[in-house]
Structure formats: C-alpha cells, structure tokens
C-alpha positions as CSV (number, residue, x, y, z in Angstrom):
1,X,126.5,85.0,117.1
2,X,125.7,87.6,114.0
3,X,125.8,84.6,111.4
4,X,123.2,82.6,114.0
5,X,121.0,85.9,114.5
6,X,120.8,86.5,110.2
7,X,119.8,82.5,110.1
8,X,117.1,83.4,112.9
9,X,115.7,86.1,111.3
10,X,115.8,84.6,107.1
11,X,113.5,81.8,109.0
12,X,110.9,84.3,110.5
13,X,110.8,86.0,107.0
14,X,110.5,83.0,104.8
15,X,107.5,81.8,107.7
16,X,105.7,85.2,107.2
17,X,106.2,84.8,103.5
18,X,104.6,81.2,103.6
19,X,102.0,82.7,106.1
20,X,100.4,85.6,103.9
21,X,100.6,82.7,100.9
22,X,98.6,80.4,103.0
23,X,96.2,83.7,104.1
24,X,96.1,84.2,100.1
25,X,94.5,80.5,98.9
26,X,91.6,79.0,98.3
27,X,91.8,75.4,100.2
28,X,92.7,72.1,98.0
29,X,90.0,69.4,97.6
30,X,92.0,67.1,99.4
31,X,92.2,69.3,102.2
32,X,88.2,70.0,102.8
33,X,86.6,66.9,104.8
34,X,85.2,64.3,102.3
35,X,81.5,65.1,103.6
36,X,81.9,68.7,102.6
37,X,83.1,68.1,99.2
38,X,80.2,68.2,96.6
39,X,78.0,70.0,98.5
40,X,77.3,74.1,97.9
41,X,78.8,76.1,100.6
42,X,75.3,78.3,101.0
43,X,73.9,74.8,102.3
44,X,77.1,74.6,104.4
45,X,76.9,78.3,105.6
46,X,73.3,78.6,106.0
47,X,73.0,76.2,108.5
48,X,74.9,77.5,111.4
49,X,73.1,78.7,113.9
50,X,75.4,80.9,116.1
51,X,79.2,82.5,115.2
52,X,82.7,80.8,115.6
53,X,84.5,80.9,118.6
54,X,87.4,82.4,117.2
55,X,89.3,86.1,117.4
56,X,87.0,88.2,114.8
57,X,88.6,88.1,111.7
58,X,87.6,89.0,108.0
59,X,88.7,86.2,105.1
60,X,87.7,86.8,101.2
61,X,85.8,89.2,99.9
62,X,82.4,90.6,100.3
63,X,81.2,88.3,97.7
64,X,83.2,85.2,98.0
65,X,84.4,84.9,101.7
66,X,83.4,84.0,105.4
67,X,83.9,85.8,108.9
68,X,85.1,84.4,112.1
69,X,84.1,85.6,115.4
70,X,80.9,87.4,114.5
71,X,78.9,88.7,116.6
72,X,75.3,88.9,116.8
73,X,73.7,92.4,116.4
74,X,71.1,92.4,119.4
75,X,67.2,91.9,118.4
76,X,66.3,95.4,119.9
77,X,68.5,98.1,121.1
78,X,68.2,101.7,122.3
79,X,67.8,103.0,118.8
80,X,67.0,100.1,116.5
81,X,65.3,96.8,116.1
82,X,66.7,94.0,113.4
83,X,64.0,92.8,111.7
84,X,63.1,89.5,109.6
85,X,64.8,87.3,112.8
86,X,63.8,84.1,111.4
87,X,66.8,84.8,109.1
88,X,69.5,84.6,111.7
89,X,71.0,87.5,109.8
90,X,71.8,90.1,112.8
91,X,75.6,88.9,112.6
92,X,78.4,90.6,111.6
93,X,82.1,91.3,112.6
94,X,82.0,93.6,115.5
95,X,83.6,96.5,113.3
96,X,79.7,96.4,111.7
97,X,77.5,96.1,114.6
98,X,79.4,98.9,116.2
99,X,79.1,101.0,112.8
100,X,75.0,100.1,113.3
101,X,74.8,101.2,116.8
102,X,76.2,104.2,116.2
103,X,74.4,105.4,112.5
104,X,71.2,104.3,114.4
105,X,72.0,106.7,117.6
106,X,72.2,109.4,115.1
107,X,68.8,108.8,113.4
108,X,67.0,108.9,116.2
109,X,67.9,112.6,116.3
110,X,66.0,113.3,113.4
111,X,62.4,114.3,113.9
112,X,60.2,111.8,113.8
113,X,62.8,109.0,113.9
114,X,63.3,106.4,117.3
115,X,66.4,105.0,115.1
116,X,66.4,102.4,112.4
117,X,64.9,99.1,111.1
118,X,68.0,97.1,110.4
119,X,67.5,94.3,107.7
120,X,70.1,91.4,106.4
121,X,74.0,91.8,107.7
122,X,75.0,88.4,107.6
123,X,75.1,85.0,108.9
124,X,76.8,83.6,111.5
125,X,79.7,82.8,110.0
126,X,79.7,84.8,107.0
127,X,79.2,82.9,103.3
128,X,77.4,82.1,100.9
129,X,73.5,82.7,101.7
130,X,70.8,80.2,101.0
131,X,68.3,82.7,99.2
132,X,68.7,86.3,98.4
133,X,72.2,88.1,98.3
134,X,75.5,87.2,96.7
135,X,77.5,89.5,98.8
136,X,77.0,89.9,103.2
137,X,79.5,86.8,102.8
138,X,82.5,88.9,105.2
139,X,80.7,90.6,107.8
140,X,80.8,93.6,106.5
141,X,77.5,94.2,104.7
142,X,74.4,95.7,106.3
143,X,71.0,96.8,104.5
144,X,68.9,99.4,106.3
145,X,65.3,99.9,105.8
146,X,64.3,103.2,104.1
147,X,60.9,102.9,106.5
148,X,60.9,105.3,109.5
149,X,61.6,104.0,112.7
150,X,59.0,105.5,114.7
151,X,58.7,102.7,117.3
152,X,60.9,100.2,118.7
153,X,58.3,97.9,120.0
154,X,57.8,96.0,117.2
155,X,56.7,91.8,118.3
156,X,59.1,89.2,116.5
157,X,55.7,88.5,114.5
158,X,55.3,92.4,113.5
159,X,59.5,92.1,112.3
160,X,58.3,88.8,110.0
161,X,55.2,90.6,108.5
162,X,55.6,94.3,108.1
163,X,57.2,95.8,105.1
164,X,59.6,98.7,104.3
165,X,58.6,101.5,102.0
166,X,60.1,102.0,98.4
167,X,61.0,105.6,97.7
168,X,61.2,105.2,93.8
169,X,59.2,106.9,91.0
170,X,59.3,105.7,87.6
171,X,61.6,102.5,87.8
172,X,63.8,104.6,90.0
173,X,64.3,107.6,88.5
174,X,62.9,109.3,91.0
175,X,62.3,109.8,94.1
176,X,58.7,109.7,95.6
177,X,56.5,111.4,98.0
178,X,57.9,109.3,100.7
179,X,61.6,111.0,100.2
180,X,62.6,113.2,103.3
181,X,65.4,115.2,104.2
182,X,65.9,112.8,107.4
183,X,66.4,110.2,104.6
184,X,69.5,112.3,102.7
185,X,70.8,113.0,106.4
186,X,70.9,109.1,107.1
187,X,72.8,108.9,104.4
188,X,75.3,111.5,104.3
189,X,75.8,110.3,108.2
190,X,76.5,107.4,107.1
191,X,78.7,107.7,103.8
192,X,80.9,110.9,105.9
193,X,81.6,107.7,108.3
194,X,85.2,106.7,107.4
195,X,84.7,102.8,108.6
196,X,82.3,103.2,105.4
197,X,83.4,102.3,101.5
198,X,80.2,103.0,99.4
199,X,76.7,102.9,99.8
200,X,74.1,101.4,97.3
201,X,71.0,103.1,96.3
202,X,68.8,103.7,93.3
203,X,69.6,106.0,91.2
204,X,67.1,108.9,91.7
205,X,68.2,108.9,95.3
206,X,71.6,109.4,94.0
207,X,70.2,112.4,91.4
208,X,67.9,114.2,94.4
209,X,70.7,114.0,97.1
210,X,72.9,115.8,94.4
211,X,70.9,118.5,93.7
212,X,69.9,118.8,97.4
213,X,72.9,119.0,99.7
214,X,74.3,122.4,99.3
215,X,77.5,121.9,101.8
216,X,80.5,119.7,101.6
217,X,80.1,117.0,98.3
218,X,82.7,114.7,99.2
219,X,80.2,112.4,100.9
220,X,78.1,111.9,97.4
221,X,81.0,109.7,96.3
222,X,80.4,107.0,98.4
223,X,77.4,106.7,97.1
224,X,76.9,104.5,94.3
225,X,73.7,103.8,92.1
226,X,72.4,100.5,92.1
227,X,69.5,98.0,90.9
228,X,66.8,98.0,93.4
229,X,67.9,99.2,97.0
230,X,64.5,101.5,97.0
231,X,63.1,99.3,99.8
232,X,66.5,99.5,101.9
233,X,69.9,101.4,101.6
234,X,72.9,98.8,101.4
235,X,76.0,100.0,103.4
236,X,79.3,98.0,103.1
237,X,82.0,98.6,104.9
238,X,86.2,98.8,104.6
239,X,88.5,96.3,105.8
240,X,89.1,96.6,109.3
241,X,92.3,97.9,109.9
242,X,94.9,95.1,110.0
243,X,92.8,92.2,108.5
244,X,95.3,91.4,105.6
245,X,93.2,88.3,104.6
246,X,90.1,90.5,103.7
247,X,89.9,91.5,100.5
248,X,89.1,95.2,99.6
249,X,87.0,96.4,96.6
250,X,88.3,99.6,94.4
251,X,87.7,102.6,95.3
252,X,85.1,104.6,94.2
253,X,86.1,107.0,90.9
254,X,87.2,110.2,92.1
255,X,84.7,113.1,92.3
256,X,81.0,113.3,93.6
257,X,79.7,110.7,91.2
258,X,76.4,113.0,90.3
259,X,77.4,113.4,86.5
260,X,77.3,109.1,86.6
261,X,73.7,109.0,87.8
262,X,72.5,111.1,85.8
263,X,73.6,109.1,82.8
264,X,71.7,105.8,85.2
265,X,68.7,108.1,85.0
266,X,68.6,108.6,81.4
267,X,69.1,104.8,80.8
268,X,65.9,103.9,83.0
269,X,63.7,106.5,81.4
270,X,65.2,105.9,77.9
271,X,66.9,103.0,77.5
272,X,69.5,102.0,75.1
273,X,68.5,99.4,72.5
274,X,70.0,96.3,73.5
275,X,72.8,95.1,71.6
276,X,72.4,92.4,69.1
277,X,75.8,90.7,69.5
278,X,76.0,90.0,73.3
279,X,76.4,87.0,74.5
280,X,73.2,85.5,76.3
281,X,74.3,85.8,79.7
282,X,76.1,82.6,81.6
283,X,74.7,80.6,84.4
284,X,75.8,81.8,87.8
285,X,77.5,78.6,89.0
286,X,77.3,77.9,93.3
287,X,80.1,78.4,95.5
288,X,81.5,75.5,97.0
289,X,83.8,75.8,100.3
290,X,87.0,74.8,97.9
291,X,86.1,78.5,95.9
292,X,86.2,80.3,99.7
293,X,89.4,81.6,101.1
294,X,91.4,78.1,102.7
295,X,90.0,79.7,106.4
296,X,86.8,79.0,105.7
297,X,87.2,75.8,106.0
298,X,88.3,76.2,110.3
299,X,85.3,79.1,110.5
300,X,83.2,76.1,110.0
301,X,84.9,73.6,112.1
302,X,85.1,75.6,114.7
303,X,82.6,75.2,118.0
C-alpha cells in the first residue's frame, strides 16, 4: 500500500512539474491555428470586443502577455468616469478595477475633487495594443488623468474631446502652476497601496513631491521617473497573489529614489552630449501570438 501511495504521489509531482513548464512557454507555431500565424497579435488583440469567459487570471508580463477573465471598469461610477470609450480600454483584471474604485473614493475627499478621470487600463483581453502603449498587455496597468475631476457628468462625446492637463515646466523639470497638493496626496495614496509596484511620472513631479512630503518617505520609492506621464500618472500594479503564470518586474532600488531624479532633472536641463559610438537604435519588431505566453492562445479562443 506505501509502495502504491509513493507511485501516486511521484505522478502528482512530475504533473505539477510539467504543469508550471507548460505555464512557463511561449506556444509552438504548430500549435497556434494556421489563420493566426502571420498575423501581429495587436491586430489579433485589438479586435475583441468584450473579455474571456474564463476564471481571471494574469499570463506574461506587463509588456508581453494577455489576461483572462477581465472585467470591464464601469463608464461612470460614484467617484470616477473612464474616459476616451471609443477605445474599449476600461478592462482589466478585477484586482485593478477594484484598486481604481477605491484610489478614486479617496480623491474625491480632496477639495475640489468629485474623484478621477481614468484613461487607458487595457483591453479586453489584455495584449498587444493597436496604437499607443507597449505595456497594459496583463491587466494590470491603469493611467490616471492629472485633470481634476470636478464633475462626473461628462457626455460619451465630452470623454472623446476634452483633454487632460500637463503639469510640466521646462521639458519636465518642473512642475507648473497647475501642481497641487491634492495631486502629491493622489499619489502617495496610491503608491502607500500595497496591491501597487511603482508609479510612473515625470521627473519634476518626482523632485517636488521629495522636497514636499515632510512624513513617512517610504512611499517616494514607488515612484519612478519617466518620459512623458505629465498629462496622466501611470499606476501598475503587483501580481495578484497566487497568479504564478504572471510575471513580476524587479523591485524598485531600495531607498526613496529622490537622489535618482535629481540626476533625471539635471539631464533634461543639461543634457549629456550624446555618445558617438552607440549603436543607432534597432527596429522594434511586432509581437505575434507565438511571442505571448502559450495561454494566450485559449484567452482568444475563448467565447
């Protein structure tokens, strides 16, 4: 009976091993349907309408992956409105929409603040977008407009033609006049969230919520300089807890990360001469489904 029990259980292990390897790979050629095969996976992903009908789950990585069982991010809620609809980029896995509902219930207890404009999370069904991002491919991306929410009555025509407001002075090294505190308490709520992983925002935002927040720091490390992300803050979340086949990004470097964007802020406003011996940058090659996690492949089977 022992002997037959130890045979029982070396089965169940060597599945589980063949399981995670399955979770682990990218699907074969032979194995994607012959209609799918040459074509880019952002004409693939782009074109579904509504999420799988599968158990949410997380496959890849924020820049090269899909999501199953999204859910939709409603078009107006108690504190927020998604904006830009014609996208069809209010979807996310559930861990995200949640994080949205609740960030937005605390900005609209800020004065002056109803809540927040939310812009792209992504897709459907996660992937590769048609035009604009390289990541939101997992579900667990969401850019929020620096613009102050100060109605949530805003016509599906309004969301497609009003703008957000950039807060950057000179390239980004700055901060402008349009910079308030409720804007540093959005996002120290949000970064002091531990569903959260890092935050993108131009550097002078960085540099002013430094030198501004006098109480605990740890926060400011989540918060990482970027390109751009003046118009809108980009929030990205962790792994949900047991979702093996997401893939997590490092860490941010230990400490509050204010020493770093200074240095960001002395490369806008003096920048280094470039170097003479670099490479000219390669061609950014499209994704197709046999670069995505093998899941990806189901996520867009699926009804």
């Amino acid at each position: 009976m022992g002997r037959f029990l130890g045979m029982i259980c070396a089965l169940l292990a060597l599945a589980a091993c063949r399981s995670e390897e399955e979770g682990a790979r990218v699907s074969t050629r032979a194995e994607i349907p012959a209609e799918w095969r040459d074509v880019e996976a952002k004409k693939l992903f782009g074109t579904q309408a509504a999420g799988s009908r599968q158990a949410p789950a997380v496959f890849g990585g924020y820049a090269r992956g899909c999501v199953a069982g999204a859910a939709q991010l409603a078009e107006t809620g108690p504190t927020w409105q998604a904006m830009r609809l014609s996208r069809n980029r209010n979807w996310a896995h559930p861990e995200t929409v949640d994080f949205v509902r609740d960030l937005s219930a605390t900005a609209s207890r800020l004065t002056g603040w109803q809540g927040l404009y939310i812009g792209d999370m992504s897709q459907p069904r996660g992937g590769p977008m048609l035009t604009g991002h390289r990541s939101h491919q997992s579900g667990l991306d969401v850019d929020i407009w620096m613009r102050r929410a100060d109605r949530l009555d805003l016509s599906r025509a309004e969301r497609e033609s009003l703008s957000s407001v950039s807060m950057r002075r000179m390239r980004g090294a700055y901060v402008n006049g349009d910079w308030t505190r409720q804007h540093h308490e959005i996002l120290k709520a949000a970064a002091s969230d531990p569903r959260v992983a890092r935050i993108f925002v131009f550097p002078g935002a960085k540099v002013r919520m430094c030198k501004d927040e006098a109480g605990d720091r740890a926060w400011l490390r989540k918060i990482r300089p970027w390109w751009g992300h003046h118009y809108h803050f980009h929030v990205r979340l962790n792994c949900p807890k047991g979702a093996r086949d997401c893939e997590a990004q490092a860490a941010p470097p230990p400490g509050d990360g204010c020493d770093d964007a200074e240095r960001w802020v002395r490369d806008i406003l003096d920048p280094p001469p470039p170097d003479p011996d670099a490479p000219p940058p390669k061609p950014r090659r499209e994704l197709e489904l046999s670069d995505l996690p093998n899941q990806c492949t189901a996520v867009l089977q699926s009804q």
